[in-house]
C-alpha positions in Angstrom: 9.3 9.5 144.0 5.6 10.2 144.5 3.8 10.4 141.1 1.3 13.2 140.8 -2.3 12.2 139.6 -4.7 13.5 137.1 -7.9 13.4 136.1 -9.3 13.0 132.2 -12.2 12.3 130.6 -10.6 10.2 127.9 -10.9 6.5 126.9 -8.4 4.0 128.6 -7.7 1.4 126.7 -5.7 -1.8 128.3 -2.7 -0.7 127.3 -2.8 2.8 126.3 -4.5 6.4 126.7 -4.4 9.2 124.1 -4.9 12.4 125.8 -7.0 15.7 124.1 -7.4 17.8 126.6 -5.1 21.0 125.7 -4.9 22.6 129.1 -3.2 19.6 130.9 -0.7 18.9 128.1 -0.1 22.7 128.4 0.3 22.3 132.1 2.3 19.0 131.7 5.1 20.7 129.8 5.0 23.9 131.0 4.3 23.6 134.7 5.3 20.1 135.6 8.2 19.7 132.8 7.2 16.3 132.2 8.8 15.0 128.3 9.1 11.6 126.9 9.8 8.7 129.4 8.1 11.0 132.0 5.6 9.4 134.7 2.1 10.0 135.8 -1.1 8.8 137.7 -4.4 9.3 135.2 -7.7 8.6 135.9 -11.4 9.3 134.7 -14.0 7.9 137.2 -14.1 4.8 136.0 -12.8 3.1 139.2 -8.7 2.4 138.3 -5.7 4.1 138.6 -3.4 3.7 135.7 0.5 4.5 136.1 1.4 5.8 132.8 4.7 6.4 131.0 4.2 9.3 128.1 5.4 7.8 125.1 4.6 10.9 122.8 3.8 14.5 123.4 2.7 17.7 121.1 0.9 20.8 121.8 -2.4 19.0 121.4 -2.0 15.0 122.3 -0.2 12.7 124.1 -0.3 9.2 124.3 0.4 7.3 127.2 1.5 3.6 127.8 -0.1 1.8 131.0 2.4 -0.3 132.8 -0.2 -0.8 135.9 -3.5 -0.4 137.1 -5.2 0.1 140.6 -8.7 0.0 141.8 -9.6 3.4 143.4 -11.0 3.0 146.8 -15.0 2.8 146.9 -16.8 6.2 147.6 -18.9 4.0 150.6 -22.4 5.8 151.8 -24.2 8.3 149.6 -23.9 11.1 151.0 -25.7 14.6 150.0 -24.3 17.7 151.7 -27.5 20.3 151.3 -25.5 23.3 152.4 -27.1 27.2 153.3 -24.9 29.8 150.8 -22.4 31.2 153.3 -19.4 33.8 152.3 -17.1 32.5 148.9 -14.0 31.2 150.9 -15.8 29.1 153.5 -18.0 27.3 151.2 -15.2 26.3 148.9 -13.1 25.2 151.9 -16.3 23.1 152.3 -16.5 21.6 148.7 -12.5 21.1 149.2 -13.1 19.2 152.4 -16.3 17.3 151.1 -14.1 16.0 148.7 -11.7 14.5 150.8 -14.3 13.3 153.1 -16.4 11.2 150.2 -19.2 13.4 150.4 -21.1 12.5 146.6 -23.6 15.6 146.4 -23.8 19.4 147.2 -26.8 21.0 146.5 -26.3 24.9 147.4 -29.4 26.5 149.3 -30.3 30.1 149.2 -31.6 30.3 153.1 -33.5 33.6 154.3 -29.7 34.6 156.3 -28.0 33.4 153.5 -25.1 36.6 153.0 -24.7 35.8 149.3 -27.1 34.2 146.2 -25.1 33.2 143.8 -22.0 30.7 143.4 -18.9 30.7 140.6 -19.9 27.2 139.3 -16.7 27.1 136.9 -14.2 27.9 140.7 -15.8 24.9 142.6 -15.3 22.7 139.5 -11.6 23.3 139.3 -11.7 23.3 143.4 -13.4 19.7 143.0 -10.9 18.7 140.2 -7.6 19.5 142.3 -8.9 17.8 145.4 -9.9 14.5 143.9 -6.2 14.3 142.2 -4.8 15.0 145.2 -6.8 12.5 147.5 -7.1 9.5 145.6 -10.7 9.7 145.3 -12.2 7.8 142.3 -15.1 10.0 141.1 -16.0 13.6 141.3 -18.1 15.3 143.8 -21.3 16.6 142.0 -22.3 20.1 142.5 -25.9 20.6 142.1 -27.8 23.9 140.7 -28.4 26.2 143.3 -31.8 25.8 145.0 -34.5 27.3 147.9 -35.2 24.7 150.7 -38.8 24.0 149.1 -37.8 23.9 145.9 -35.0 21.2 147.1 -37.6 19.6 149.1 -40.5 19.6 146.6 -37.6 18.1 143.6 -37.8 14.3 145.6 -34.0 14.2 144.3 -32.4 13.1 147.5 -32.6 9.7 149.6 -35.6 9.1 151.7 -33.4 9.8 155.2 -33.1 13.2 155.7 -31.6 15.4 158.7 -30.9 19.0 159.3 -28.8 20.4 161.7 -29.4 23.3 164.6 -29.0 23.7 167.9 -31.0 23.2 170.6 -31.9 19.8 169.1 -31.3 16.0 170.2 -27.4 15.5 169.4 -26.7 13.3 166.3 -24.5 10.2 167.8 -28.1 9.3 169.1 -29.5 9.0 165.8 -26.5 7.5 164.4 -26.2 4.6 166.9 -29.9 3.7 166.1 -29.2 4.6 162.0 -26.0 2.7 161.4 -27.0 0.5 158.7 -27.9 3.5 156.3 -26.7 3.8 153.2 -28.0 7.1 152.1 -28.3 10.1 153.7 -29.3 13.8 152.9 -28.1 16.5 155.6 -28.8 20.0 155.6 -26.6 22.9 157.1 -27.7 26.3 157.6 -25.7 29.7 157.3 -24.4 31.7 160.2 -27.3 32.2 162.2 -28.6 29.4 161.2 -32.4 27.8 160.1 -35.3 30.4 160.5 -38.6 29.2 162.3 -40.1 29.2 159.1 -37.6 26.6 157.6 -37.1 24.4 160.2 -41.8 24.5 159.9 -40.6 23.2 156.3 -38.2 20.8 157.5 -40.8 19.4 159.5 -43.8 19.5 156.8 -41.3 17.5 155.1 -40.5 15.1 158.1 -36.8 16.2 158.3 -35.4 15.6 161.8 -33.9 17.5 163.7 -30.2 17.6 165.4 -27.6 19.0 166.8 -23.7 18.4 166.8 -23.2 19.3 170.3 -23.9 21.9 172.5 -21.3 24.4 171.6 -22.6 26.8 168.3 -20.2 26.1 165.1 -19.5 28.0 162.6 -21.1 26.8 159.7 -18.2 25.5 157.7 -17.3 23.6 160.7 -20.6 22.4 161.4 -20.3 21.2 157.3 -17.3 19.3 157.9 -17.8 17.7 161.1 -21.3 16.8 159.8 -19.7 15.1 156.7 -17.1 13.4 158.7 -19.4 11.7 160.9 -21.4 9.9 158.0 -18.1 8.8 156.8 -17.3 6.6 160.1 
């Protein structure tokens, strides 16, 4: 039987966990059914997996017993996904692929085609939380505050290699096949429509290079993806 696995931000000790957080005991006993004796997978970023059996359980704690641990596997490259606002459901079907694709950073950009300006912080959060249980992923995705392209530029918060994406430009498996050994890498996406003139001028100010993933024109939530699944090879 598969266990399901969670994520907490409480201590784990060797041999045992107590758990505080309200809303997954609620969901524990209300959703899941789990009682006494019951199994489960937690977590909190810290690099191990622990099966757990509950040995206790109220409305506000439980407390867990470890019977075995498992290192998580390692997130690999750094990877910052600096991705153009685009409508609600395709960016957080970006964040939920991201996730499963090891991708550590978002930083949300308000481009000039940009269709929308804000985001629902508290939505990707829980989108990021449900994906990481369910992939086996170690630590969370970030989500950065929302930012212009200078202001993200002018910040000197991301890696020195930077990219953007846009057609017309050389494709990307040439810059990968010269850039394999890079650890870090910051990649921007644009909305539909893509980069204006005047920020792909910034990009360049900024020596960001240009590229393309192919000569067919994706959507931009498919352009996220595929971009985030190449630096994963």
């Amino acid at each position: 039987m598969r266990l399901h696995r969670f994520y907490i931000t409480d201590t784990i000790e060797e041999k045992s966990v107590i758990i505080t957080n309200r809303d997954l005991i609620h969901q524990w006993r209300k959703v899941f059914r789990y009682n006494v004796g019951s199994q489960v997978i937690v977590f909190n970023g810290s690099g191990v997996d622990c099966r757990s059996t509950i040995m206790k359980m109220s409305a506000s704690e439980a407390e867990l017993s470890v019977l075995e641990t498992k290192e998580t596997p390692p997130s690999g490259k750094n990877m910052w996904l600096c991705l153009s606002l685009i409508k609600k459901d395709n960016f957080e079907l970006v964040v939920q692929k991201a996730v499963e694709l090891g991708v550590n950073n978002i930083v949300p950009i308000i481009s000039e085609r940009s269709e929308k300006k804000k985001i629902n912080t508290e939505r990707l959060e829980k989108i990021i939380l449900e994906a990481t249980e369910q992939s086996g992923r170690g630590e969370l995705l970030k989500v950065h505050p929302l930012m212009t392209q200078s202001e993200l530029l002018e910040s000197e918060v991301l890696p020195q290699e930077k990219i953007f994406f846009h057609p017309g430009y050389p494709p990307i498996q040439e810059y990968l096949s010269s850039n394999n050994t890079q650890y870090s890498y910051a990649y921007f996406v644009g909305p539909e429509g893509g980069f204006s003139e005047e920020e792909i001028a910034l990009f360049k100010t900024y020596n960001v290079s240009g590229f393309s993933l192919g000569p067919l024109i994706l959507r931009a939530e498919t352009a996220a993806i595929a971009a985030s699944a190449l630096f994963l090879l």
